[in-house]
C-alpha positions as CSV (number, residue, x, y, z in Angstrom):
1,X,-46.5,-30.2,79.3
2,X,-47.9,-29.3,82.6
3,X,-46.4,-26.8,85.3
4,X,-43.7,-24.7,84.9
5,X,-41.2,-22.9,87.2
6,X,-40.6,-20.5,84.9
7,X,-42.2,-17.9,81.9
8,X,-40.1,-15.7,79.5
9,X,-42.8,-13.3,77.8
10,X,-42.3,-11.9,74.6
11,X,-42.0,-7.7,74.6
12,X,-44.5,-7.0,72.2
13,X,-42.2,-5.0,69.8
14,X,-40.6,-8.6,69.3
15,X,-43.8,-10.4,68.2
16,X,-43.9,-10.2,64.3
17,X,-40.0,-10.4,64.7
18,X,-39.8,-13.6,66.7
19,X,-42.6,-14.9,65.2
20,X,-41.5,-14.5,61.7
21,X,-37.6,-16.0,62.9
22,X,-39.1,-19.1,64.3
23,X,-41.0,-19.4,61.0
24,X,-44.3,-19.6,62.9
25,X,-46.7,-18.8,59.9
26,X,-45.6,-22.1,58.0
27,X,-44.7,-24.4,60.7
28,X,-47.9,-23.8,63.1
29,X,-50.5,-21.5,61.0
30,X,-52.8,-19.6,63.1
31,X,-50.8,-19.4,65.8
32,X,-49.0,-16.1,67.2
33,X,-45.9,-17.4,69.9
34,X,-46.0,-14.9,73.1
35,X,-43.7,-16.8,74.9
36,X,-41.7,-20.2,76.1
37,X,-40.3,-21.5,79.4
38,X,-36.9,-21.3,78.5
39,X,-36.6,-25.0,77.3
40,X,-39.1,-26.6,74.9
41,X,-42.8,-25.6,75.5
42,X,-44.0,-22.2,73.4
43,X,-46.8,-20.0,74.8
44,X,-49.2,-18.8,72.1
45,X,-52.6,-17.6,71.0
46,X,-54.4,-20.0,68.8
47,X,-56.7,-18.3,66.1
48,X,-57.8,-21.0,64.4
49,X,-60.9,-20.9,67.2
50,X,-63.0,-17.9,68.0
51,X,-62.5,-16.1,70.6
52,X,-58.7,-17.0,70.2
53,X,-57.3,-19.9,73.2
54,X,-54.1,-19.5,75.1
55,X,-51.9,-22.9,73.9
56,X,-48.6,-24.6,74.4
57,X,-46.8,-26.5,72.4
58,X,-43.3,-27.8,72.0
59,X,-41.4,-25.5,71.1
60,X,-38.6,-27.4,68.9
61,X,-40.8,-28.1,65.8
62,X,-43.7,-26.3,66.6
63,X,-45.6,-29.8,66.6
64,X,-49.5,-28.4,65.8
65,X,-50.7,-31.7,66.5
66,X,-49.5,-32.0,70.1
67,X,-51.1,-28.3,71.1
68,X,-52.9,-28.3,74.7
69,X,-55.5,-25.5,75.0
70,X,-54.4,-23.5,78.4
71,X,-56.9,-20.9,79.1
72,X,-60.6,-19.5,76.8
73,X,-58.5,-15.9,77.9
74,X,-54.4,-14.7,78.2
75,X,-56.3,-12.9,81.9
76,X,-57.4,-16.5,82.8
77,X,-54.0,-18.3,81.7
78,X,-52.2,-15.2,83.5
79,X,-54.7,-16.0,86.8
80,X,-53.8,-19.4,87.1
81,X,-50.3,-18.5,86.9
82,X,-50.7,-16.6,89.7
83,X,-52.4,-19.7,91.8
84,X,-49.1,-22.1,90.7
């Protein structure tokens, strides 16, 4: 998963509701999904480390064990959006 030509971000009234249909809670715990690219890589917040790290992961299984850190901060991740 590296660069991608395009970002679909969640609304934030959809959160808990598109978090809770892709069955986020059992399949990757500590994770909260903000987003994908429209194919298979999810955008999320990982919670399992403190402060919290921007991650992907593929988005079909919500594979926990394939998750690359993105950014320490969402303004960070957003930044270096902005330099693509």
């Amino acid at each position: 998963m590296g660069t991608w030509a395009y970002i679909k971000l969640w609304a934030a009234d959809d959160l808990v509701r598109d978090n809770e249909g892709y069955d986020v809670r059992k399949l990757a715990p500590g994770l909260l999904l903000f987003g994908s690219d429209g194919a298979d890589t999810a955008f999320g917040f990982d919670f399992r480390s403190q402060p919290p790290e921007v991650v992907t992961l593929p988005f079909i299984g919500l594979k926990v064990d394939e998750i690359e850190v993105r950014d320490s901060t969402f303004t960070a991740f957003l930044e270096r959006l902005g330099e693509s």
